[in-house]
SEKEGU-175070 format. One line per 3 residues: number of its first residue (from 1); their letters; for each residue z, x, y of N, C-alpha, C. Coordinates in steps of 0.2 Angstrom, whole numbers, plus 2048, in hexadecimal, padded with zeros to 3 digits. Last residue first. Layout:
# residues N
NUM = A = Z,X,Y,Z,X,Y,Z,X,Y ~ ...
***
This chain:
# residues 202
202 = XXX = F86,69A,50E,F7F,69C,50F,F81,6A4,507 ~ F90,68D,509,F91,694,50C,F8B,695,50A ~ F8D,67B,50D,F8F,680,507,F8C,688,50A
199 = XXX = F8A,670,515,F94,672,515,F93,67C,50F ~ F7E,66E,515,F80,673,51B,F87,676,519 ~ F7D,667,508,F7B,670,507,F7E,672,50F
196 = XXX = F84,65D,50D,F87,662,508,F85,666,507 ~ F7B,657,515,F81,65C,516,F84,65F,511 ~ F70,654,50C,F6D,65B,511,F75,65D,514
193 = XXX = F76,64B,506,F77,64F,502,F72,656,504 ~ F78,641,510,F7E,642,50D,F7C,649,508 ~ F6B,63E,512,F6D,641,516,F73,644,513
190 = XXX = F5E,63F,505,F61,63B,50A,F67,63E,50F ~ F5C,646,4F9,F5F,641,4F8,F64,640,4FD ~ F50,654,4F9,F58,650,4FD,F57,64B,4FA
187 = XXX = F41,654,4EC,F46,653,4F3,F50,650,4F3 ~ F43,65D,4DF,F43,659,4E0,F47,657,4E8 ~ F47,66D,4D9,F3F,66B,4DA,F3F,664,4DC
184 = XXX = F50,67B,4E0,F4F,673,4DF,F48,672,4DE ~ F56,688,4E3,F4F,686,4DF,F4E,67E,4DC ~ F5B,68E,4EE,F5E,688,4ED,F56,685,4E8
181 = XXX = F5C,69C,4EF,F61,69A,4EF,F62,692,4EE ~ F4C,69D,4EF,F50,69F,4EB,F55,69D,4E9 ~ F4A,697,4FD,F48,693,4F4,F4A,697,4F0
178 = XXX = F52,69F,506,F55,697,504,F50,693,4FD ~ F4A,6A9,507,F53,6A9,504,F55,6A1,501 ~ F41,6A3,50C,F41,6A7,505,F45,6A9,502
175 = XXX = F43,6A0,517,F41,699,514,F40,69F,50C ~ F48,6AD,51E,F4D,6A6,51B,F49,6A1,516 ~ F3C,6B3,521,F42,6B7,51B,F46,6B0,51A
172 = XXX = F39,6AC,52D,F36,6AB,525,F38,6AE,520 ~ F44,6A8,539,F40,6AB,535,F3D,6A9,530 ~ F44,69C,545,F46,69D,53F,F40,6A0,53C
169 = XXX = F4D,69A,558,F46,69A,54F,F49,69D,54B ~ F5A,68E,55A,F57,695,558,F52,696,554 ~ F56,681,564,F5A,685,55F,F58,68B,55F
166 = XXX = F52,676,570,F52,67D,573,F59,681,56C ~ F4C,667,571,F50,66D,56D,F50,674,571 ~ F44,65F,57B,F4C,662,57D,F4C,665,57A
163 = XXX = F36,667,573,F35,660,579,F3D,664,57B ~ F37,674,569,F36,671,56C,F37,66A,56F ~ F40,67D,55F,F40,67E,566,F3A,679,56C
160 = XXX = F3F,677,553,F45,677,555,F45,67B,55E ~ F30,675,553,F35,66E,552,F3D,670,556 ~ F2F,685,553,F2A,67F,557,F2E,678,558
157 = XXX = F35,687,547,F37,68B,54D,F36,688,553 ~ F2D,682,53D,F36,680,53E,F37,681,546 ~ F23,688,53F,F21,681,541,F2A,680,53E
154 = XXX = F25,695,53C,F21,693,542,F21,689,542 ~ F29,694,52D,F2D,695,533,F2B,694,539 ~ F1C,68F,528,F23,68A,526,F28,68D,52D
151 = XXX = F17,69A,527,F14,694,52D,F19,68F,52E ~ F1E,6A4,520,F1A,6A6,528,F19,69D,52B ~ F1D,69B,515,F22,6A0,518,F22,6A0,521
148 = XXX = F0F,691,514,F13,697,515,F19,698,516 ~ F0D,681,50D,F0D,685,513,F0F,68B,512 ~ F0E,679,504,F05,67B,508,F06,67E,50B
145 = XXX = F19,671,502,F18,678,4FF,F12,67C,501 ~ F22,66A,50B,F1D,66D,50D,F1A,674,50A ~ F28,658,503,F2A,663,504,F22,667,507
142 = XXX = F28,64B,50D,F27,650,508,F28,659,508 ~ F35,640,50E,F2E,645,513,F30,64A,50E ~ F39,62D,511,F35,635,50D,F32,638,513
139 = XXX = F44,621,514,F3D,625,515,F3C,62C,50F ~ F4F,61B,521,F50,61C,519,F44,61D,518 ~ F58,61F,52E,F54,61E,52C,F53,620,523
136 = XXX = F64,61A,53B,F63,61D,533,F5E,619,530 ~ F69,622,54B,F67,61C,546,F65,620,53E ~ F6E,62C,54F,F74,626,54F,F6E,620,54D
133 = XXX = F67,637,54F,F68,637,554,F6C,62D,554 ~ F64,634,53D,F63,637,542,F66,633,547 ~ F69,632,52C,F6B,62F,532,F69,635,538
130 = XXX = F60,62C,51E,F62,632,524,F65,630,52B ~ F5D,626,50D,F60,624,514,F62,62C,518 ~ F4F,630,505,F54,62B,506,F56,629,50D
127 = XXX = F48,63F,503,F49,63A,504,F4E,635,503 ~ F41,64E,506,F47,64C,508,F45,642,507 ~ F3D,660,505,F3A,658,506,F41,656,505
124 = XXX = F39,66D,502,F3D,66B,4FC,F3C,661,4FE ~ F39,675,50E,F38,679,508,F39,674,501 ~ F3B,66D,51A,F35,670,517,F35,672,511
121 = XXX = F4C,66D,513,F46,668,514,F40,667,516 ~ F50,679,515,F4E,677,510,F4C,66F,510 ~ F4E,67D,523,F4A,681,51E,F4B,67D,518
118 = XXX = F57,673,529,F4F,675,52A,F4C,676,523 ~ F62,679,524,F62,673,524,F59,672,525 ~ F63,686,528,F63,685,521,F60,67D,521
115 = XXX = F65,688,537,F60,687,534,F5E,686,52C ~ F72,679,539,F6F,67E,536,F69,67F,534 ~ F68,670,54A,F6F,672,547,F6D,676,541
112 = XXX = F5E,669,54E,F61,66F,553,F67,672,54D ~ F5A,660,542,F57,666,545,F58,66B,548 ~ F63,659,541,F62,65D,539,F5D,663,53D
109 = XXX = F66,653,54E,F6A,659,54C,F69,65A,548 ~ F56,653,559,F5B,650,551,F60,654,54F ~ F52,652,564,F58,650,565,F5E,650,55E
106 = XXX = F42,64F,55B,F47,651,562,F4D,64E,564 ~ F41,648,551,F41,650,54F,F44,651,556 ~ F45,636,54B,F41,63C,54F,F43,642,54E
103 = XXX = F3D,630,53D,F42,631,541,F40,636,545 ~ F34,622,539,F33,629,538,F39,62C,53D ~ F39,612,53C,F34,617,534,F35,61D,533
100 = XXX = F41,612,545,F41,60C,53E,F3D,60F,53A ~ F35,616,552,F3D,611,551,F3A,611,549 ~ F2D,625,54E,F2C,61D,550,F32,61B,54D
97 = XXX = F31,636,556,F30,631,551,F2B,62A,552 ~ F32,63E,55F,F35,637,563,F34,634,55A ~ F26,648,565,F2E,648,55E,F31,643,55F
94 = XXX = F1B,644,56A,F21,646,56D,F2A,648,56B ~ F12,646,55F,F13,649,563,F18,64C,567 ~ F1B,63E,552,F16,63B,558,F17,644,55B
91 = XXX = F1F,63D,542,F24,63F,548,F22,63E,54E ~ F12,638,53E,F19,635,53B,F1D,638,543 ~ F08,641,542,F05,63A,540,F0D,639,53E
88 = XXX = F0E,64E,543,F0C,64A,548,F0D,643,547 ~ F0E,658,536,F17,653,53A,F13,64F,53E ~ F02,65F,534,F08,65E,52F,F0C,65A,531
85 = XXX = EFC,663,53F,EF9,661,53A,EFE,65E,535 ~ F05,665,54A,EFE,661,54A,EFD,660,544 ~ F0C,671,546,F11,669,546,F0B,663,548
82 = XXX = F02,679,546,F04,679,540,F08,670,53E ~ F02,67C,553,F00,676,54F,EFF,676,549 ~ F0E,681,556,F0B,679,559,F06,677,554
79 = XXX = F0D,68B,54E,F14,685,54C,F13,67E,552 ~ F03,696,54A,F04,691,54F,F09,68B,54C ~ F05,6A6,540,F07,69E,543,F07,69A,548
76 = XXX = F08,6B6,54B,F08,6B2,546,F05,6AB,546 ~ EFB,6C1,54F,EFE,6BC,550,EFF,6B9,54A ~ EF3,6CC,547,EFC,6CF,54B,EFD,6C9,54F
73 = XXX = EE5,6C4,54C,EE9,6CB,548,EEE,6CB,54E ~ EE9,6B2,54D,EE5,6B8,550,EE8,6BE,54D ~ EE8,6A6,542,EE7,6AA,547,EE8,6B1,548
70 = XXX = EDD,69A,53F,EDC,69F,53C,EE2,6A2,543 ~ EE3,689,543,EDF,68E,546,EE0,694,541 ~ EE9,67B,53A,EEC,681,53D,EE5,686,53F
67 = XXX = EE1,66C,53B,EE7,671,538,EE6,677,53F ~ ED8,663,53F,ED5,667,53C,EDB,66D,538 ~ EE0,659,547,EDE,658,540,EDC,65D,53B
64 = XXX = EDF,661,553,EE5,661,551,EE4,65F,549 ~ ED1,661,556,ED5,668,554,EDA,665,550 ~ ED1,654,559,ECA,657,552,ECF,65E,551
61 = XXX = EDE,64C,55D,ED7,64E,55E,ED6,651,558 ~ EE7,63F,55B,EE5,642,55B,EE0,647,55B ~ EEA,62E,55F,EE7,634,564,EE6,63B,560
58 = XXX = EEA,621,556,EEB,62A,556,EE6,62D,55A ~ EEF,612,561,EEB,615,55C,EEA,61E,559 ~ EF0,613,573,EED,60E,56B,EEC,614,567
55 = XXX = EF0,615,580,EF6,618,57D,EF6,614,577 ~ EE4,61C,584,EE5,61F,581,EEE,61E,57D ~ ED4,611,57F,EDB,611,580,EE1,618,57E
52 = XXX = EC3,61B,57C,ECB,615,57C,ED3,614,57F ~ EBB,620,582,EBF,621,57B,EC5,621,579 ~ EB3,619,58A,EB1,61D,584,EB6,61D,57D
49 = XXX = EBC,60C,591,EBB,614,593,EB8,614,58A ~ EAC,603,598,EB4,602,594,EB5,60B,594 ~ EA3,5FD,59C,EA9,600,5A4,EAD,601,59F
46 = XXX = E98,5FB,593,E96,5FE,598,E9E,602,59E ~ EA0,5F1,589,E9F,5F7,587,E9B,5FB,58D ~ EA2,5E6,593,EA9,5EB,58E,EA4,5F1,58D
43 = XXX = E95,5E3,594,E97,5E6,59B,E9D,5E6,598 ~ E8F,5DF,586,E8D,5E4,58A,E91,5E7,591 ~ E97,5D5,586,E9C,5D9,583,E95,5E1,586
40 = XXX = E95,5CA,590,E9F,5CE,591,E9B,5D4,58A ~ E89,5C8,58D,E88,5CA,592,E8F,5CF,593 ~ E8A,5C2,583,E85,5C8,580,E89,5CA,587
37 = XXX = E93,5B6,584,E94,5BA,580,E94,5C4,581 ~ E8B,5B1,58D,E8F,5B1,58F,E94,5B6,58B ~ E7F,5AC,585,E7E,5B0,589,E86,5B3,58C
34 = XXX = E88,5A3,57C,E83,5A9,579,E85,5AD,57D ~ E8A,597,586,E91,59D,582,E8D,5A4,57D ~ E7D,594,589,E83,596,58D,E88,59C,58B
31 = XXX = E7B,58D,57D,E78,593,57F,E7C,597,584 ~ E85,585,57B,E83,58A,577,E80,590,579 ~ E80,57C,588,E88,57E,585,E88,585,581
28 = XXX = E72,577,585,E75,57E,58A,E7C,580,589 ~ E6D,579,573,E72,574,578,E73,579,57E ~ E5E,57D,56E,E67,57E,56D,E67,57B,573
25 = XXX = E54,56E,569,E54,576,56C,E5C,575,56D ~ E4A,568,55F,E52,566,561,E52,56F,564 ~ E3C,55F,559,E3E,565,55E,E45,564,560
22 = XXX = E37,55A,54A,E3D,558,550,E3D,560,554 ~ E2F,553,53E,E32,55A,540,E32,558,548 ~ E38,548,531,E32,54A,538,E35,54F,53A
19 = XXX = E37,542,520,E3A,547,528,E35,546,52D ~ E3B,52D,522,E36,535,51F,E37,53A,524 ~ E4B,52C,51C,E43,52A,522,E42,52F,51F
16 = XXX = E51,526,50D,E50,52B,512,E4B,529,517 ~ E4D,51E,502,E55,51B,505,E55,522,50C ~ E41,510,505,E44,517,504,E4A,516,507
13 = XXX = E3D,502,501,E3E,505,503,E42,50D,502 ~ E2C,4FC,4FA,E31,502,4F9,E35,505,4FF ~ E24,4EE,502,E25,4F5,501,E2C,4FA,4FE
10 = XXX = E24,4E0,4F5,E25,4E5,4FE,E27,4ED,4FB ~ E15,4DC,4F1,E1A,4DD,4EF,E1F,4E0,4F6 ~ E13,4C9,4ED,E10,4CD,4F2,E17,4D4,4F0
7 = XXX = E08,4BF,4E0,E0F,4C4,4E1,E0F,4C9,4E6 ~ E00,4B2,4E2,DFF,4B9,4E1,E07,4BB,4E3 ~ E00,4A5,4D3,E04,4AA,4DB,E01,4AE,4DC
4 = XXX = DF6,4A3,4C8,DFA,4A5,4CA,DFC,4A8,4D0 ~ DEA,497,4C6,DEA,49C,4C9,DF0,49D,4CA ~ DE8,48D,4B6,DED,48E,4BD,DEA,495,4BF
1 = X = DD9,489,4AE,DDF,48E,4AF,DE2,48E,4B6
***
């Protein structure tokens, strides 16, 4: 009988090397930009002012949010900040409004001009196109039924005598005249239609 070949076989090759465990430490570039990182924002938050930017973002304080103060016996309404709590966040502190959204309250003639004009848009709200101080703004602002007699006047009186206004305040007998005499339940319809109640005899 023939002795057959031997048949040698080769190895199996694999289509992976075997892993090995490698030490690859971070590249100093990397680290670099880590530390460089920790380091700017620990020294932002050590020299930064606490409490920000002041001409960023709602400055208002904890009072002004908080509304109107209880006040004191035999004082009426605070109309400052009555106007803190209800008109700021839109109109700005300095009545100035914001261009193109919110119009402004100093200098406005729907302001300084009839008090009937006032009193029924606190009492009733106003929307559509308005034309203030020679631009025209198209918006809403709601009727301020949350509010008093008493506080609706204190906070007219405050808009219409403050930053340049210098009009007349306005009592709280009027805004009582004026829902009786004008028992609308749905706001202005924009400016054209707040002059037609000035044009009309009180």
């Amino acid at each position: 009988m023939l002795n057959e070949p031997e048949i040698h076989h080769q190895p199996q090759q694999r289509e992976n090397a075997e892993p090995d465990e490698v030490r690859r430490p971070m590249p100093l570039v990397v680290a670099a930009v880590a530390v460089s990182m920790v380091l700017f924002g620990a020294g932002y938050i050590l020299l930064s002012d606490p409490f920000g930017t002041p001409g960023l973002g709602d400055r208002r304080t904890v009072a002004e949010l908080s509304g109107p103060a209880p006040s004191a016996s035999g004082a009426g309404p605070d109309g400052k900040q009555l106007y803190a709590a209800n008109c700021l966040a839109c109109h700005q502190a300095t009545g100035k409004g914001l261009p193109g959204v919110f119009p402004p309250l100093d200098g406005s003639e729907w302001v300084a001009g009839d008090k009937r004009t006032v009193v029924n848009i606190l009492l009733h709200g106003i929307t559509g196109e308005i034309a203030v101080s020679g631009s025209t703004y198209k918006g809403a602002m709601p009727a301020f039924n949350q509010l008093s007699d008493q506080e609706l006047a204190a906070l007219a009186t405050y808009v219409r005598s403050g930053w340049s206004n210098k009009a007349d305040p306005i009592e709280p007998e009027l805004f009582e005249q004026e829902r009786k005499a004008n028992p609308r339940t749905t706001p202005f319809a924009g400016g054209d239609e707040l002059k037609a109640l000035s044009a009309k005899t009180p």
